[in-house]
Backbone as a chain_set.jsonl record, in Angstrom:
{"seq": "XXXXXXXXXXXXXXXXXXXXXXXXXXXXXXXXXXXXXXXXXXXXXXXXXXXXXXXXXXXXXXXXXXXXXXXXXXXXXXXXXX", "coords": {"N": [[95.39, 66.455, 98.663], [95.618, 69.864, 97.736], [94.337, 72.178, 96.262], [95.386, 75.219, 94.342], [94.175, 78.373, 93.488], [93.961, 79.183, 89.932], [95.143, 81.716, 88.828], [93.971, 84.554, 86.721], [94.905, 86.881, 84.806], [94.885, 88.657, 86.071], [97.457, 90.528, 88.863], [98.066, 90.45, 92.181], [97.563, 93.003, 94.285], [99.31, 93.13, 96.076], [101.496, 92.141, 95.523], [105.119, 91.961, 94.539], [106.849, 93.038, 91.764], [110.24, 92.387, 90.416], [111.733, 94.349, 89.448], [111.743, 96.858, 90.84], [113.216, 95.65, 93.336], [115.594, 95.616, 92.113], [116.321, 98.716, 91.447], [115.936, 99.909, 93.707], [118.125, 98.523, 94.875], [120.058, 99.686, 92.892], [119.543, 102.85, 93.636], [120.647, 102.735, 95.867], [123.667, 102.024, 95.651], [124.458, 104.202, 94.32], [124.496, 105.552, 96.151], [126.311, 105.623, 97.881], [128.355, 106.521, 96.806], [131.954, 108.266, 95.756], [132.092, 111.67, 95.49], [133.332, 112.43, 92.364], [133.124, 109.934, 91.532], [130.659, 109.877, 90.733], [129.829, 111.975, 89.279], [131.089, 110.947, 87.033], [130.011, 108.719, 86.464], [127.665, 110.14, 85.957], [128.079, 111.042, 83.971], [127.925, 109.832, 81.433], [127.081, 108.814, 78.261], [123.236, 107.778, 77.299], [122.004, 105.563, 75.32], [119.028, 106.918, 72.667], [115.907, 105.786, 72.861], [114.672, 103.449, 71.873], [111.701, 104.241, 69.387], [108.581, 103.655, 67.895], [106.948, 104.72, 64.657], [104.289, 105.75, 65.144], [104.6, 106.706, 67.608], [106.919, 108.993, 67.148], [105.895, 110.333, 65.354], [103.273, 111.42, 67.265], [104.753, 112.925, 69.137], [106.271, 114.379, 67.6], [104.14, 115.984, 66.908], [103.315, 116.734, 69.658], [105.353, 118.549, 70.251], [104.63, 120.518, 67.645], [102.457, 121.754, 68.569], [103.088, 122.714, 71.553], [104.938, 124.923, 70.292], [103.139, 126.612, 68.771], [101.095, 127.11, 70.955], [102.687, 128.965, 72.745], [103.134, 130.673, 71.119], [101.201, 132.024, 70.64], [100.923, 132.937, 73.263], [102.953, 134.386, 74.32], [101.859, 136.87, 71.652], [99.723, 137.034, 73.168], [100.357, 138.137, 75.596], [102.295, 140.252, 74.392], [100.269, 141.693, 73.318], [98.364, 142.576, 75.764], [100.371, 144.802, 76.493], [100.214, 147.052, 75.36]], "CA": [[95.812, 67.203, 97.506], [95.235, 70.995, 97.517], [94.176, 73.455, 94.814], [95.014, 76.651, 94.796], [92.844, 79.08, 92.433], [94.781, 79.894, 89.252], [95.171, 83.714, 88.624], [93.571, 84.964, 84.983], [95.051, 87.745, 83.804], [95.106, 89.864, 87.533], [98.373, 90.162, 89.554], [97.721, 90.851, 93.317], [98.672, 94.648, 94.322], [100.567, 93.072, 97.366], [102.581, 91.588, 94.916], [106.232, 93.448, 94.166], [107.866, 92.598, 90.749], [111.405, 91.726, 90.961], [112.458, 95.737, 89.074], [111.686, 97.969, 92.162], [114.346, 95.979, 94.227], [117.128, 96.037, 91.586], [115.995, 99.934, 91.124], [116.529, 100.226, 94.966], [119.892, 98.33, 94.868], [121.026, 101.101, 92.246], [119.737, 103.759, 94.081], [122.219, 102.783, 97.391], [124.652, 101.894, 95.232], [124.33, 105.591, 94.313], [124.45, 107.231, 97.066], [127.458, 105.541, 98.246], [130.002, 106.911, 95.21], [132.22, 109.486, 95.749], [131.17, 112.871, 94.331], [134.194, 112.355, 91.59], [132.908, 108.46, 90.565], [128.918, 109.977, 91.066], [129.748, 112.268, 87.982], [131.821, 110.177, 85.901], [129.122, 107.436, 85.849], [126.159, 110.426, 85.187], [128.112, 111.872, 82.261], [127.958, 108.96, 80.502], [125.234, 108.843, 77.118], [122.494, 107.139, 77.267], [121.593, 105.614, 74.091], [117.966, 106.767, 72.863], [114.862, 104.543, 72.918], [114.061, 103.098, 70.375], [110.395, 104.347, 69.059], [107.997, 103.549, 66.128], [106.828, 105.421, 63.76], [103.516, 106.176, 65.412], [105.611, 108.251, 68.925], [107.69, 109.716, 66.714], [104.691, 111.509, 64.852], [102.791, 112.022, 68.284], [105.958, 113.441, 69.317], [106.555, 115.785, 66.767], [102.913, 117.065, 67.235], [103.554, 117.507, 70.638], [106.27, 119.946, 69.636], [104.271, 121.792, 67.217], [101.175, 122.314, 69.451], [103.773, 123.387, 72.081], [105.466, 126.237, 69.755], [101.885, 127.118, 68.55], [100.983, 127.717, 72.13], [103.964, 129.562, 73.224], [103.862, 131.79, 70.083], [99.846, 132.8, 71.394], [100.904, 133.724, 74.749], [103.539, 135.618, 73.624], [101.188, 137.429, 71.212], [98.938, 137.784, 74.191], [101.13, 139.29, 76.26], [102.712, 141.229, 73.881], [99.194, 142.67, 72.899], [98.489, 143.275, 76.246], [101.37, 145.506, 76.895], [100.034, 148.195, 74.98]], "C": [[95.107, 68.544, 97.517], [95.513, 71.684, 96.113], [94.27, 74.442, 94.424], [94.523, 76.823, 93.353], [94.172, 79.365, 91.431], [94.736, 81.423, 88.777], [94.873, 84.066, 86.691], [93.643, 86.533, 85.132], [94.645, 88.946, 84.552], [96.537, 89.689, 88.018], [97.504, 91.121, 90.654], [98.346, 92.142, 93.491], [99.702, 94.464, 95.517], [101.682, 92.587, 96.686], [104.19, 92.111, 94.046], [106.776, 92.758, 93.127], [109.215, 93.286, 90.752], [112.116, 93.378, 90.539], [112.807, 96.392, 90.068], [112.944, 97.67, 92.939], [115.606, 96.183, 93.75], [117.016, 97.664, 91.213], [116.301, 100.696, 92.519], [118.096, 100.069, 95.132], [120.596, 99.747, 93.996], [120.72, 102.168, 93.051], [120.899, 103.602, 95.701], [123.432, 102.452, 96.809], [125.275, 103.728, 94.811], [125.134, 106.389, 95.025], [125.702, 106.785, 97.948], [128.42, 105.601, 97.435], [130.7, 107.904, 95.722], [131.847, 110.727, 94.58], [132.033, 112.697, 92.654], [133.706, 110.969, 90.675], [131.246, 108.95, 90.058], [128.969, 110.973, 89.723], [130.261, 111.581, 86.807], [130.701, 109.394, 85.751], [127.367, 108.735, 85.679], [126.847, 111.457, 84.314], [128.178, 110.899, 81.6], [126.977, 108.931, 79.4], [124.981, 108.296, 77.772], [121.579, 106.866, 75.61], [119.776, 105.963, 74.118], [117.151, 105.387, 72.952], [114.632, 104.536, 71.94], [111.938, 103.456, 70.14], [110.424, 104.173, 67.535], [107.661, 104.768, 66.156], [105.487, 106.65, 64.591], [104.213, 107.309, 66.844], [105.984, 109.095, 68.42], [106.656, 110.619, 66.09], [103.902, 112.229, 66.13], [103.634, 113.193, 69.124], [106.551, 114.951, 68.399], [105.119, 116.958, 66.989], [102.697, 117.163, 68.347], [104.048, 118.738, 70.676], [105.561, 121.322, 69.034], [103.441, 122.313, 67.97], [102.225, 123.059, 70.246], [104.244, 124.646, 71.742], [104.123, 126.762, 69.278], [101.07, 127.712, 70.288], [101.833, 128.741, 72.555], [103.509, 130.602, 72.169], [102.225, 132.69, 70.657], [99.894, 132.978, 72.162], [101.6, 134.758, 74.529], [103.041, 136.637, 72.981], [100.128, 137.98, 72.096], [99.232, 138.694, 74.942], [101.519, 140.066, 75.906], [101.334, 142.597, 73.894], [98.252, 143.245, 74.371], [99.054, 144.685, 76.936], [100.597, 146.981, 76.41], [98.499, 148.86, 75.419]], "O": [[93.899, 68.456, 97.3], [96.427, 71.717, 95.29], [93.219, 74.919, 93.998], [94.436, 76.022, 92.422], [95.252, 79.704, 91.913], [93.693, 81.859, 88.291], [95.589, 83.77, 85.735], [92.72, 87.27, 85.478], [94.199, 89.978, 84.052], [97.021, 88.629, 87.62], [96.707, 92.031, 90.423], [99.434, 92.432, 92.995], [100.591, 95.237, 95.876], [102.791, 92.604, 97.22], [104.128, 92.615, 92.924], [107.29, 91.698, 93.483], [109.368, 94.478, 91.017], [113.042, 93.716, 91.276], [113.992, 96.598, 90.328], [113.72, 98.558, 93.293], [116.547, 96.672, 94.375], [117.94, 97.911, 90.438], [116.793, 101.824, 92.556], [118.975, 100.895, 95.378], [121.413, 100.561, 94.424], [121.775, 102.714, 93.374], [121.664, 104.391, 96.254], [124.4, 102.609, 97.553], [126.382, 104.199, 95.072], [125.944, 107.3, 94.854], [126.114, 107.619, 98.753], [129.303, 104.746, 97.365], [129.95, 108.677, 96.317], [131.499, 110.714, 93.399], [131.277, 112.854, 91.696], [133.841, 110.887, 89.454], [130.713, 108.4, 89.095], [128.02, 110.748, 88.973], [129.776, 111.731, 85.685], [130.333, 109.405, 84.577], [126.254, 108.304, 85.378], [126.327, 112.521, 83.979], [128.856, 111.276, 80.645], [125.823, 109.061, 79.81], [125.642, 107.967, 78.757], [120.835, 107.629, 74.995], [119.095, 105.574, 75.066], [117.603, 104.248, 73.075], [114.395, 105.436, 71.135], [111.093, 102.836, 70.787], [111.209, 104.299, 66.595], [107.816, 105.651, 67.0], [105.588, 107.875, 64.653], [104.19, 108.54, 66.827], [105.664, 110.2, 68.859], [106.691, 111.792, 66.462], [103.836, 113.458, 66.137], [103.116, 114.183, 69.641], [107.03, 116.058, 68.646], [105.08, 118.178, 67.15], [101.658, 117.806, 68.498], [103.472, 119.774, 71.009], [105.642, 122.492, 69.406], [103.602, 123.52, 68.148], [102.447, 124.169, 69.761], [104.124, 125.553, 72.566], [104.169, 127.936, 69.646], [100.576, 128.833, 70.407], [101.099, 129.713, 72.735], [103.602, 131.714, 72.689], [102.25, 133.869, 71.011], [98.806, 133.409, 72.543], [101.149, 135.903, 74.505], [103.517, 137.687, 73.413], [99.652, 139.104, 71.937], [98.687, 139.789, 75.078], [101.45, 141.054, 76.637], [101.346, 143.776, 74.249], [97.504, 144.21, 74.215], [98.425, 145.443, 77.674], [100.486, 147.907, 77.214], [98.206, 150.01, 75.088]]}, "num_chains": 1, "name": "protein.A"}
C-alpha cells in the first residue's frame, strides 16, 4: 500500500490548469477563419464584468488621478513654452 504526500494549499509550477489549452484551442481556431468570419465573430459585444462596489470606486480614482495628471503636464508644457 503506497502513500503519496497530500498537497496543502501549493500546486506544483509543472502543473498546467486545464484554461491555457482551451485558450490555445481558441487561438487556432482563430487563425483558421476567413478574414470575413474573423470580423464578424470580433464585432460582436462583449458583455461587461461584473464589478463591486469597491473596483468601481478604485476605478473611478484611477480616472481622476489620470485627468489630474494629464491636466499638470499640459500646464507644464504649456508653461514651458513661453
Amino acid at each position: 500500500m503506497s502513500c503519496a504526500p497530500a498537497k496543502v494549499g501549493r500546486e506544483d509550477p509543472g502543473e498546467r490548469s486545464p484554461e491555457p489549452a482551451a485558450e490555445l484551442h481558441d487561438q487556432e481556431l482563430i487563425m483558421h477563419l476567413e478574414p470575413d468570419q474573423l470580423v464578424a465573430a470580433t464585432t460582436e459585444p462583449v458583455a461587461p464584468a461584473p464589478l463591486g462596489a469597491r473596483a468601481k470606486a478604485l476605478l473611478w480614482g484611477l480616472r481622476i488621478f489620470v485627468v489630474l495628471v494629464s491636466l499638470m503636464v499640459i500646464y507644464t508644457f504649456v508653461d514651458r513654452l513661453h
